[in-house]
N, C-alpha and C positions, 0 to 999 in steps of 0.2 A: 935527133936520131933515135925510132924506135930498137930498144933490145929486147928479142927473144932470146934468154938465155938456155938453154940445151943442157941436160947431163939423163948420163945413166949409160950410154952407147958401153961396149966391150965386146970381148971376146966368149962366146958359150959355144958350146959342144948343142950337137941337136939335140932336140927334145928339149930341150931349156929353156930358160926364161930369161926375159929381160925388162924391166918399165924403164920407160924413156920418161923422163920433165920437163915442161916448159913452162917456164916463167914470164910471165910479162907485165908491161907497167897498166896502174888497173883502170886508165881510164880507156886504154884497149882492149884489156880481156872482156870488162862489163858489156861490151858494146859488139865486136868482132867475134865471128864466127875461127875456131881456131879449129888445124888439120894438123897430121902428117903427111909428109910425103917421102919416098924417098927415092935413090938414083942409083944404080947399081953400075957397075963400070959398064962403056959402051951403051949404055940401053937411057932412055928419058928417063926424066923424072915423073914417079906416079903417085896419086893419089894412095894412101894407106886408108885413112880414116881421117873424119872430121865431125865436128859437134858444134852445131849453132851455139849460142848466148843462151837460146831457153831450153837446150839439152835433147835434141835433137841428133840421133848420129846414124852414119851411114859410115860401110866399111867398102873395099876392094872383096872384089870376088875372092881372090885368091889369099886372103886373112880372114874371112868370115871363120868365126863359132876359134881362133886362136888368139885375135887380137880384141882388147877393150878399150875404147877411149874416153874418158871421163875429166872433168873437171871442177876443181876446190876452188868454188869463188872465193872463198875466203883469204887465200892462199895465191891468189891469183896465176893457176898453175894448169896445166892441161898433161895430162898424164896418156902413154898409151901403154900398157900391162898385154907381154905378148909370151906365150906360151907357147909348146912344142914346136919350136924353134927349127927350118929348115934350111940348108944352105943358102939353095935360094932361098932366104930372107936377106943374105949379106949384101949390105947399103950402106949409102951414109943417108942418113934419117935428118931429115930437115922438119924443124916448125913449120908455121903458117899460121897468120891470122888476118883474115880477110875482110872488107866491112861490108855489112849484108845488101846494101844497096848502091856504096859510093866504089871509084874503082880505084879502091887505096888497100893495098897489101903490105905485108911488112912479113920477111924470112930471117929465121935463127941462124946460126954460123952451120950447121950441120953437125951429128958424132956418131961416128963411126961401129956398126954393126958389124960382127963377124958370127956366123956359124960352121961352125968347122971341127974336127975331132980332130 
């Protein structure tokens, strides 16, 4: 059983910040494309941001130039660092790591975003 571990989710006021972490075991991170995604009540799950193996990343329209996704191979860790923070942002924030050719996926348990005053 793959674990994507999850932490950083809470509660911010907008305008705020928040980094999400994702942990994984390293002989998936080395190799797997890892994302966010997330789900907001009622509506799908969407694509945030993801970043191949060799650092590569693309974001959602609607997070470009707020959110950044990066990751510490060393650390085996996929970070997303999201700033001015808007209601609509409130999700639960899901991992993802993907393998760039086979159709093997593996999701973190999800943690929960609020922005709200």
């Amino acid at each position: 059983q793959v674990q994507l571990v999850e932490s950083g989710g809470g509660l911010v006021q907008p305008g705020g910040s928040l980094r999400l972490s994702c942990a994984a075991p390293t002989n998936i991170f080395s190799a797997y494309g890892m994302a966010w995604y997330r789900q907001a009540p009622g509506k799908p799950r969407e694509l945030v941001a993801g970043i191949t193996s060799g650092g590569s990343r693309n974001y959602a329209d609607s997070v470009k130039g707020r959110c950044t996704i990066s990751r510490d191979n060393a650390k085996n860790t996929v970070y997303l660092q999201m700033n001015n923070l808007k209601p609509e942002d409130t999700a639960v924030y899901y991992c993802n790591a993907a393998h760039p050719t086979m159709n093997l996926g593996y999701w973190g348990q999800g943690t929960q975003v609020t922005v709200s005053s």
